[in-house]
N, C-alpha and C positions, 0 to 999 in steps of 0.2 A: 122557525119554531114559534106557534104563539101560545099563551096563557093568558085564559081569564080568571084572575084572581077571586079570592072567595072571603067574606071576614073569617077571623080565625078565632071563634068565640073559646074554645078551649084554651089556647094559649093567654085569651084574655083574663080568664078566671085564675092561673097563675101570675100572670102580671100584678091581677088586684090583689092577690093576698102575701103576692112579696113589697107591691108600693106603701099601701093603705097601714099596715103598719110601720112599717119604718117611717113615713110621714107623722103618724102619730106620736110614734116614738119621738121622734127630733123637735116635732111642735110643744110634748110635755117634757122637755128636757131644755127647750129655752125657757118655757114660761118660769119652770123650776128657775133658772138661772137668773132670769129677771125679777121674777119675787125675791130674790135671796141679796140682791141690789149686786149680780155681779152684769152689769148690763151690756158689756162686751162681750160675754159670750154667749149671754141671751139674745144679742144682736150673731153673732157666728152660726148659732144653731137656730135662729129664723131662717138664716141663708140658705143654709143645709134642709131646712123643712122646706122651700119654696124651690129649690132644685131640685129636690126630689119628689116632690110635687109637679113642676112642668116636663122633667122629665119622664116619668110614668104617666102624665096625663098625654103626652105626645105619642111614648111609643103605644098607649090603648087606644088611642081613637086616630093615631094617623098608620100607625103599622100593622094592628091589630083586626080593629074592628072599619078599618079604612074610612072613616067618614069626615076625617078635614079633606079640604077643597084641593091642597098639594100631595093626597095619598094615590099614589099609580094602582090603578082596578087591572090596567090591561099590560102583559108584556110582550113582545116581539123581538127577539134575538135570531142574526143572522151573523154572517163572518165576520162582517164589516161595522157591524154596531147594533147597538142595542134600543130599540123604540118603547117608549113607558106613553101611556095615556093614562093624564094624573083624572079625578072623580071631579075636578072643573071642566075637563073636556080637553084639557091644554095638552099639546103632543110634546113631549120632550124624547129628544135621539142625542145619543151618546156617541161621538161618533170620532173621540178621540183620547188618548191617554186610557185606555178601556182595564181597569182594574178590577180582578175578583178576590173578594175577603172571605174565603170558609171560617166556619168555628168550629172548636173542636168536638164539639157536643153532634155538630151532623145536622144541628137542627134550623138554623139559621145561616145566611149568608149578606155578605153587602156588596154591593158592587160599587162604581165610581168611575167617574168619566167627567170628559169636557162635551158640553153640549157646541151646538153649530154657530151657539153666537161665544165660544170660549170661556164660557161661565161654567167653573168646577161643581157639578150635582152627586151625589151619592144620596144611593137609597140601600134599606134593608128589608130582607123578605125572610119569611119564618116560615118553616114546613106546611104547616096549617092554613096557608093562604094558596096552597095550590089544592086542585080538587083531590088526584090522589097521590100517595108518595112517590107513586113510580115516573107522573111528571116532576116532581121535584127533584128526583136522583138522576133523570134526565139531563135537567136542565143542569144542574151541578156539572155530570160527565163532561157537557158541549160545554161550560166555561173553564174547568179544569183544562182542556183539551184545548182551547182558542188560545185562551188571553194567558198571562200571567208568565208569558214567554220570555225569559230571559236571552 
């Protein structure tokens, strides 16, 4: 089975209006804290502002809209493992410890493996980075169905 992934600009547009405020949120709520001379927690809620800052800026532009250099454009799933070609052109094959993670929403999944040289990689994929739903509930069935065998 292959898939060529697609940006998922819709998905994007929820990303930004769940990130962009809670970041603003947490940036005026140290600064709050740091004017008020309580600077330990103005230092706590920097923290919190800059995690949830790289974290929304990672899942929008490497999951999302796939444009950092380790976002996988292309997938290839057969029995035996799983092939991702990241948007640097780099091939990554999954080809042991092969784990799938549904969520309960339907709408996303992540999967996880040891690559060929033993180095643990996991990726996530969202509905919207496949072209239409019925490859995505595809692909779902055939990992439901392979992996996760106890």
């Amino acid at each position: 089975m292959n898939f060529d992934l697609v940006p998922d600009r819709k998905g994007m547009v929820w990303d930004l209006l769940l990130y962009i405020p809670t970041v603003v949120a947490l940036a005026s709520i140290a600064a709050g804290f740091w004017y008020d001379d309580d600077h330990n927690m103005g230092y706590l809620f920097f923290f919190l502002t800059c995690f949830f800052f790289i974290a929304g800026f990672n899942r929008v532009f490497k999951t999302r809209l796939m444009l950092l250099p380790s976002a996988p454009i292309s997938l290839k799933v057969t029995d035996e493992n799983i092939g991702l070609v990241q948007r640097n052109g780099t091939q990554v094959n999954l080809v042991k410890n092969l784990r799938y993670f549904p969520d309960y929403s339907g709408k996303t999944f992540g999967i996880s493996g040891l690559d060929g040289a033993g180095k643990q990689q996991q990726f996530v994929f969202h509905k919207g980075q496949f072209p239409t739903p019925e490859k995505f509930d595809s692909i779902q069935t055939f990992f439901k169905a392979h992996f996760n065998k106890k």
